[in-house]
Every structure is written in C-alpha cells, then in structure tokens.
N, C-alpha and C positions, 0 to 999 in steps of 0.2 A: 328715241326710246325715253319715257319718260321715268323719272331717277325710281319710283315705287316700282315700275316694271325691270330695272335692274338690278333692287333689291332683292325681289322676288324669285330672279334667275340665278343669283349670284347664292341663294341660303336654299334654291330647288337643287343644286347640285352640289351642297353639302358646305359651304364654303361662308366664309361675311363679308363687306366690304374689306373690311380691317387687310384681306388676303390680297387687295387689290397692288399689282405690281406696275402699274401707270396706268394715265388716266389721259386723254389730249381734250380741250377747251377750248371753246372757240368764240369769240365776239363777249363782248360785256362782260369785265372783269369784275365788277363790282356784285353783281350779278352771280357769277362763278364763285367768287368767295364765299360769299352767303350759304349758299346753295353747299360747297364743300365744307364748311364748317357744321352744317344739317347733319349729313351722310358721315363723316368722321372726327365729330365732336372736334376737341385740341388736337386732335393728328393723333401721332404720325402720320403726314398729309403722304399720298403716294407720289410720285414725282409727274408734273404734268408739262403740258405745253399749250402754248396758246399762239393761234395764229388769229390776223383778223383775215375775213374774206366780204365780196362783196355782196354775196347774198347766201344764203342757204336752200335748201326743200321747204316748198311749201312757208313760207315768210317766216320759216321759223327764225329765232333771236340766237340759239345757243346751240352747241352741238358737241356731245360728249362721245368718246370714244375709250374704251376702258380693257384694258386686258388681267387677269385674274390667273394667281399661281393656286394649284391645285395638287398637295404632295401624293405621290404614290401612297394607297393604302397597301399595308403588307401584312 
C-alpha cells in the first residue's frame, strides 16, 4: 500500500496518522526514516519494528504494516 493510499484510508475513516498505534517496517532503514519523518513530521513517532527479509511481493523494497486506534464516538 502505497503511504498516500494510507493516508487516504486512515482520514476516510475519520482518524490521522498522528492516531496511529504501531507501525512494522521492513528492509532499508534509511529509506524507512525518511519516509517516516514525511508521514509524522518530529513524531511522536509510533512504535515500529523492523525485520529484514529475503525478498518481498512483487520486488517490492519496503513493506509497511500499520494498525490505527480509533475512540468510541459517544
């Protein structure tokens, strides 16, 4: 999922990144920093993880996995 299509999803269902409650990263860190300094300026950065692997889908480089708190409206 490319990071505008999870912007997208993340403010379609009311929410920002800012809400995001972890995030997992994968391969090229330097890469990952960038990229997460984009998405949430100076932070508060969510808590992430980073594995490397030996390849992914489709030759892709990176691979982001992101879960999102979303409070009761009442």
């Amino acid at each position: 999922m490319k990071r505008r299509n999870r912007g997208a999803i993340v403010s379609a269902a009311g929410l920002s990144l800012a809400r995001g409650a972890g995030a997992k990263m994968h391969r090229f860190r330097p890469i990952v920093n960038k990229v997460q300094a984009q998405l949430w300026g100076k932070g508060p950065y969510p808590p992430r993880t980073i594995i490397e692997v030996d390849c992914l889908n489709q030759d892709d480089i990176v691979e982001v996995e992101g879960t999102f708190y979303a409070p009761v409206k009442r």
